[in-house]
C-alpha positions as CSV (number, residue, x, y, z in Angstrom):
1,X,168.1,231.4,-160.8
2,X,170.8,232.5,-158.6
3,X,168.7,233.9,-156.2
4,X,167.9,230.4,-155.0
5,X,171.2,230.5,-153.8
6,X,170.1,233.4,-151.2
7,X,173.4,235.4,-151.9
8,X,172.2,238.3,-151.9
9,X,175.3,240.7,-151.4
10,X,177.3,239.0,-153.5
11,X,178.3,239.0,-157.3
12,X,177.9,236.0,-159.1
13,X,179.4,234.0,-161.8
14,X,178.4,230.5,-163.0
15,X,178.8,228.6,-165.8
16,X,176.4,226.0,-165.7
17,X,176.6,222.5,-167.1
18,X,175.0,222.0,-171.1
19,X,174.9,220.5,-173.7
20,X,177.4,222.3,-175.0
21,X,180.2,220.9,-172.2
22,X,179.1,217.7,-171.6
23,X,176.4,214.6,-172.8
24,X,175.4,214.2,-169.0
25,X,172.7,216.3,-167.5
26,X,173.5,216.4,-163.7
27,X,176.3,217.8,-161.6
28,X,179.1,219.6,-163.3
29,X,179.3,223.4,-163.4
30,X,181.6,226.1,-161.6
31,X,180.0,228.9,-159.8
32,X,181.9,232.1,-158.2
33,X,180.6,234.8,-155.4
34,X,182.4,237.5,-154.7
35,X,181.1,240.3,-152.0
36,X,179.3,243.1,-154.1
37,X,181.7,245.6,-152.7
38,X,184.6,244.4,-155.1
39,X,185.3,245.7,-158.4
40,X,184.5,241.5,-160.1
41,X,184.9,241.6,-164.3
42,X,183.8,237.8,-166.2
43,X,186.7,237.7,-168.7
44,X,185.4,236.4,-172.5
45,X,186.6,233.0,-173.6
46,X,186.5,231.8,-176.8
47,X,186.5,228.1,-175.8
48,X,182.5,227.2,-174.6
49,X,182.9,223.5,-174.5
50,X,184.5,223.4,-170.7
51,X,182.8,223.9,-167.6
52,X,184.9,227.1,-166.5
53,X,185.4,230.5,-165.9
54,X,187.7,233.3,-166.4
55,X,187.3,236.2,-163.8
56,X,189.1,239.3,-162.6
57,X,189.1,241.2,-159.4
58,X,190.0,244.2,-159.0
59,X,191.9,245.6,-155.2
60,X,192.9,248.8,-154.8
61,X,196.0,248.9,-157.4
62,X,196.3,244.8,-158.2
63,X,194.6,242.6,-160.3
64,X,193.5,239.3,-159.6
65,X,192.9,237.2,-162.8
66,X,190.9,234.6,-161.3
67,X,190.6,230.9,-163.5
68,X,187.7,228.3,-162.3
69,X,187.5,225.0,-163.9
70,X,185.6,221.4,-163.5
71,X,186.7,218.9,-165.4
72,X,184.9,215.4,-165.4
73,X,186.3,212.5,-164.9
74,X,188.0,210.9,-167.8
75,X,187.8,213.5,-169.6
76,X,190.4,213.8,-172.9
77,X,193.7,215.4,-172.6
78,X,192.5,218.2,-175.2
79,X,190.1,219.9,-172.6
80,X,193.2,220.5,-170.4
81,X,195.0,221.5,-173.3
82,X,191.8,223.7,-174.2
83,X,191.3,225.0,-170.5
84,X,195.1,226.3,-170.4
85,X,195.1,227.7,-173.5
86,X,191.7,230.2,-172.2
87,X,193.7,230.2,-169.3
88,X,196.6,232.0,-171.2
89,X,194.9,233.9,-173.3
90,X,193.4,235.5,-170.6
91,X,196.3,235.7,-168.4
92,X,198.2,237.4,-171.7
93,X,195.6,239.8,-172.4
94,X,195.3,241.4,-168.8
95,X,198.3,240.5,-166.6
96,X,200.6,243.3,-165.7
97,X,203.2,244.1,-162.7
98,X,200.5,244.1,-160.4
99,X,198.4,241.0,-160.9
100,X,198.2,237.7,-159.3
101,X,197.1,234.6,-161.2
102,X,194.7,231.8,-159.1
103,X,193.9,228.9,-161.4
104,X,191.6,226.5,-159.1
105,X,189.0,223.7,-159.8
106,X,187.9,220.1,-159.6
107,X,190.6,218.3,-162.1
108,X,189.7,215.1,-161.4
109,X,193.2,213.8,-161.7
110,X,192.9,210.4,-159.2
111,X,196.0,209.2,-157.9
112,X,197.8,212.0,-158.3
113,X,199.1,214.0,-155.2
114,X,201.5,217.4,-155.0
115,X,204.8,218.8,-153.5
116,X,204.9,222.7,-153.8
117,X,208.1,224.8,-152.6
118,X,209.2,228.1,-153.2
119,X,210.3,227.4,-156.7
120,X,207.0,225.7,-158.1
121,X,204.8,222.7,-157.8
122,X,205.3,218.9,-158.9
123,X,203.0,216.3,-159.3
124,X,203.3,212.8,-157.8
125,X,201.5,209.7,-159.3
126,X,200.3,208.9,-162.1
127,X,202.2,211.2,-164.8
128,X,199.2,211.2,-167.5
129,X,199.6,213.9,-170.3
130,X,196.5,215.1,-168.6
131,X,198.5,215.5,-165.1
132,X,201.7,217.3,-167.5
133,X,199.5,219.3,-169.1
134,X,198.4,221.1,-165.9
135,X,201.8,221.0,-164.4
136,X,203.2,223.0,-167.2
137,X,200.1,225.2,-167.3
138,X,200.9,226.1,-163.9
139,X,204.5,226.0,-164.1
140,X,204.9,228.5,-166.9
141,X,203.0,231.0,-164.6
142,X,204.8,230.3,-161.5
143,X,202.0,228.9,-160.1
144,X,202.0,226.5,-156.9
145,X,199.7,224.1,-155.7
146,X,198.3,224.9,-152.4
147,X,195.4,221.9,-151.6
148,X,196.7,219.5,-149.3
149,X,193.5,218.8,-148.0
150,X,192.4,215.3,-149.1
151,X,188.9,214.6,-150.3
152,X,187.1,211.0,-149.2
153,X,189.0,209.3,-151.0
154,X,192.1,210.1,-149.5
155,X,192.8,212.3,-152.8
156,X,193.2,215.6,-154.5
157,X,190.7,215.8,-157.3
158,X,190.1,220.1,-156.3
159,X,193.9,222.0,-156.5
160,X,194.1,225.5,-156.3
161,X,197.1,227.1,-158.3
162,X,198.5,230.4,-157.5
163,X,201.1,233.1,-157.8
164,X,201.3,234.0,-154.3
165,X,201.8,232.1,-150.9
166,X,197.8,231.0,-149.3
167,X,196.8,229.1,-147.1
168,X,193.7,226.4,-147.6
169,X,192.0,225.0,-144.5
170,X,189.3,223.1,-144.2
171,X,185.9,224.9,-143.8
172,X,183.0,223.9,-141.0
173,X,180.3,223.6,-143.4
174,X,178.5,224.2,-146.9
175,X,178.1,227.4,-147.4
176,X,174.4,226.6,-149.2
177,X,172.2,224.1,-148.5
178,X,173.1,220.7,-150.5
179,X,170.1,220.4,-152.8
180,X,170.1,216.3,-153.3
């Protein structure tokens, strides 16, 4: 199945939607490619009822523990609380001095926008427990929110959390062909 996706030189991670993670049968999912010349590991989860992944990449003598999540809309306040606790547990398990943490997906937290400086990130909006739950998640890896590019909508429903300074621009394209 992934080579309908014609990336051929590339590792790749997906975890699908099911049954398991949700009643509805289309859309959903998170999917990863990394270039087949990196050293890529999936990380084990123990929590199968979330769209997401846990992934780390090896470069030269840091880690990269990579976290990929879609959340649907509406979803309850215990799959962000289930999502950062995999989250953690992986980030417990393999972080050392030389790893980075980037925690990244669809959220789908409408309404609810960023500020990001040198000493963390803060949401503005709508302060659900969903939104607190994520904020804290991020916070108590020194995370920051780096996606300040709006969808549609004029909103950020896709954030990408990290340890280190990056910079997110817009791309010119899909990278595969929209299958609708």
């Amino acid at each position: 199945m992934d080579n309908e996706l014609g990336l051929d030189n590339y590792h790749i991670f997906r975890c699908d939607r099911s049954p398991k993670t949700s009643k509805h049968e289309n859309g959903g999912g998170v999917l990863a490619a990394f270039n087949i010349d990196l050293s890529v590991q999936r990380l084990e989860t123990r929590i199968h009822f979330i769209e997401h992944l846990l992934i780390m990449v090896k470069l030269d003598n840091k880690k990269v523990i990579i976290a990929l999540a879609y959340l649907p809309p509406s979803s309850p306040v215990e799959l962000y609380e289930a999502f950062c606790t995999s989250v953690s547990t992986a980030v417990l398990e393999y972080w050392d001095e030389n790893s980075e943490v980037l925690m990244c997906g669809d959220f789908n937290l409408p309404g609810v926008s960023w500020i990001s400086d040198e000493y963390g990130s803060m949401p503005v909006g709508p302060l659900t427990r969903h939104t607190i739950t994520l904020s804290d998640c991020a916070a108590f890896f020194n995370l920051r929110q780096f996606n300040f590019i709006a969808n549609c909508n004029d909103g950020f429903l896709n954030l990408i959390f990290c340890s280190v300074y990056m910079e997110v621009k817009l791309t010119c394209g899909p990278l595969v062909h929209c299958d609708v």
